[in-house]
N, C-alpha and C positions, 0 to 999 in steps of 0.2 A: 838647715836640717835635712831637709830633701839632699842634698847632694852627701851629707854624712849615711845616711841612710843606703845610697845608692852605693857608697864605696863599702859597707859592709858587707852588703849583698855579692858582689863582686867577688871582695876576699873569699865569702863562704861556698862562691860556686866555683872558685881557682881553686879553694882547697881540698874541695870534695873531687872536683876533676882528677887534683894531684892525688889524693888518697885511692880511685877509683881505677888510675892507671897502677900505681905500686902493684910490685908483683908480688903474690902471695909465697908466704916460706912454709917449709916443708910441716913444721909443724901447726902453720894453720890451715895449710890443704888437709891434714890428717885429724884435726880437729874440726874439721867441716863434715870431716865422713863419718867421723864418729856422733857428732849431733847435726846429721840429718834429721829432716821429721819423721815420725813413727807411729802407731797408734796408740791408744791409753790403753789397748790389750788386745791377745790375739790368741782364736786358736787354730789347728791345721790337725792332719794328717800325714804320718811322716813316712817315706819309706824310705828303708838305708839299705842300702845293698850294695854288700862287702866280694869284690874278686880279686883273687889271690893270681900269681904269675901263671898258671897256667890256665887261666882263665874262668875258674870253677867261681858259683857265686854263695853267697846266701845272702838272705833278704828277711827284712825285721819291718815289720810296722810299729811305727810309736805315735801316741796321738800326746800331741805339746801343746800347752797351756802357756802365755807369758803376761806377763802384766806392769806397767809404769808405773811406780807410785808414787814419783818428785824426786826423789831423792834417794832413788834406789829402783831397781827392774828385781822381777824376778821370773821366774820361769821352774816349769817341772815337766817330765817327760815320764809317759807311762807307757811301756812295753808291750802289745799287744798281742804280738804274734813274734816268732813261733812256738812251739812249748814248752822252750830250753830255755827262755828268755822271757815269758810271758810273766804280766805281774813287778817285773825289774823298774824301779822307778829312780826318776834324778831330777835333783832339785839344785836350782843355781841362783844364789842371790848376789847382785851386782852391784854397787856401791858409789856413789858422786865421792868426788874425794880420793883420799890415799889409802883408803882402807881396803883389802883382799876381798876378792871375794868369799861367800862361803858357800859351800859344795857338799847335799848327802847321796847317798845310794841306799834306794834299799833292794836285800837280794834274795826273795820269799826261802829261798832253800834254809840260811840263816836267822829268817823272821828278825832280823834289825839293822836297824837304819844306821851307817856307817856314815860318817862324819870325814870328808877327804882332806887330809892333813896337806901341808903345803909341800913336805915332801914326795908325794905322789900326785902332784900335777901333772908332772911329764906323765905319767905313767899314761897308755892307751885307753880311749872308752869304749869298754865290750867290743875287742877285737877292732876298732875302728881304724881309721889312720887320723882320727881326732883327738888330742890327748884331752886331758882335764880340764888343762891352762887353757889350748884352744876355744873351749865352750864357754868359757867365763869373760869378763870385760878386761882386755891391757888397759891402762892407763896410759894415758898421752906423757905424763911425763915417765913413764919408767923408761922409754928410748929416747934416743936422740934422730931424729928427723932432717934429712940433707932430701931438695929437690934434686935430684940428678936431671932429669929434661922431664920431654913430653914429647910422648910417643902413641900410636896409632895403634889399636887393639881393637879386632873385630870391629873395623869401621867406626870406632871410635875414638874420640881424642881423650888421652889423658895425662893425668901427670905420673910423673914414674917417681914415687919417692922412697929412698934407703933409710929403714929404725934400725940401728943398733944398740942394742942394750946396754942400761947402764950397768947392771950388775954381769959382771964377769962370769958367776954360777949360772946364769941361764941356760935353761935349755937352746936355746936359738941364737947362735953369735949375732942373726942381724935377721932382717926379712927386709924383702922389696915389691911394694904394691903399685900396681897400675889403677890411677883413681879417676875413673869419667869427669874430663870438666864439668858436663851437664847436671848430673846427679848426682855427684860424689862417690858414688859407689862405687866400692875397693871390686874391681873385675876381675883380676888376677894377683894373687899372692905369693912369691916364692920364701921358701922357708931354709937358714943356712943351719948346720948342724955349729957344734963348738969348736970344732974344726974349719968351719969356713965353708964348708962343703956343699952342694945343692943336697937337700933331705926331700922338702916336700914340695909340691906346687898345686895351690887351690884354684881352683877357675871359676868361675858363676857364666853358668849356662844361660840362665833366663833370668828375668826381672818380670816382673809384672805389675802394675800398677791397680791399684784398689783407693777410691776414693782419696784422691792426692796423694796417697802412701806408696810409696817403690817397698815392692816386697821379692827379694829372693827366693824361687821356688823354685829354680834347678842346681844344684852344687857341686863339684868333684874334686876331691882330694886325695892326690896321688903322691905316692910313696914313691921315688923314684930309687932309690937306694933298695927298697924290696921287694917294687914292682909289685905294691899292690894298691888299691885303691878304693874310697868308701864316694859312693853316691849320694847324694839325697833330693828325693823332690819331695815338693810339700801339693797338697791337695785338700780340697775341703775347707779352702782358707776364710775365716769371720774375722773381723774386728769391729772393735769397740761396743762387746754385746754384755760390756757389763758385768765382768769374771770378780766374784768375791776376794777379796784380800787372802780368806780363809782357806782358799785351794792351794796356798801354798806353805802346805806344814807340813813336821814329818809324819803326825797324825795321819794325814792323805795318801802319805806317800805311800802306810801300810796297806791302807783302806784299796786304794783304786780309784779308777773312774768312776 
């Protein structure tokens, strides 16, 4: 008995070794980054500030609310500043599963909450170089995922992996992230038009760490094709302080902070 015992142990630590060496595919390095751990909710201080090719800026504060709820996230963003924009809120509910997101705006000039159809995802948000689609959750399987290597970015290591889209209509023939071995965090993203083209390229400035959590709190996405680019850092960051379910409706969205 003793010596059966001893050879299953054996098996179980050759197979885990075996399993431990296997090299990871591209779709599970990209399903690692996508469920990284996170908090059960968060909120910040947003500033975006948008520069156009010749270098002129402008600059938006939005204070963003997001929150887990198992089997769905959601998130809203309210407009703070400046007075052209102030009041504008956006709400993004994200979905486990193959179900879309769903995405409203509301824009006080029109007092109603507008409902973003699937064909205006591409469209841009308020001037950004962020579209719709961007702000919302891809799904893992809607591309197809190829490791190409691992390569060195800002002193650190990651994986370079290529999504190409299954669906032909997409805005984006393909994209290619640089993913940190260590944290999984996508550090750099380039974005191909439907043409194949280079369109966009995201960077992440900074990371910061908040009670086990990696949180993105530097960002820059540049339009290389219009040579313009939208920034964002966050500040004022809390989680897990307990955000009602109920902050996110389009109720609120009228209301405000």
């Amino acid at each position: 008995m003793k010596i059966y015992k001893s050879i299953i142990v054996t098996t179980l630590v050759l197979l885990a070794s075996l399993s431990a060496n296997t090299p990871l595919t591209g779709t599970q390095i990209i399903g690692k980054s996508y469920n990284r751990p996170t908090s059960e909710d968060q909120t910040a201080m947003l500033t975006m500030t948008l520069t156009n090719k010749n270098g002129q800026t402008r600059v938006r504060k939005i204070q963003q609310f997001s929150k887990d709820m198992g089997n769905n996230e959601k998130s809203i963003m309210f407009f703070v500043s400046p007075a052209d924009v102030k009041n504008t809120s956006f709400m993004n509910w994200t979905y486990d599963g193959d179900k879309s997101d769903d995405q409203w705006i509301y824009l006080p000039a029109l007092k109603k909450v507008k409902r973003i159809s699937s064909d205006s995802k591409s469209d841009y948000f308020m001037g950004s170089d962020f579209t719709y689609d961007d702000l919302g959750g891809r799904k893992i399987n809607a591309d197809v995922h190829t490791l190409l290597r691992e390569e060195t970015v800002n002193d650190k290591e990651c994986y370079l992996i290529e999504s190409e889209s299954r669906d032909e209509d997409y805005m984006y023939s393909k994209t290619i992230t640089w993913i940190d071995k260590t944290t999984f965090i996508g550090v750099k993203k380039e974005f191909y038009d439907e043409d194949e083209q280079l369109l966009k390229i995201l960077e992440i400035k900074k990371v910061e760490k908040l009670s086990d959590i990696y949180i993105i709190t530097h960002s820059e996405m540049k339009n290389v094709q219009k040579d313009h680019s939208t920034t964002i850092t966050l500040n004022n960051v809390n989680i897990n302080s307990g955000i009602s379910e109920g902050k996110f409706t389009e109720r609120m969205m009228t209301r405000g902070i």
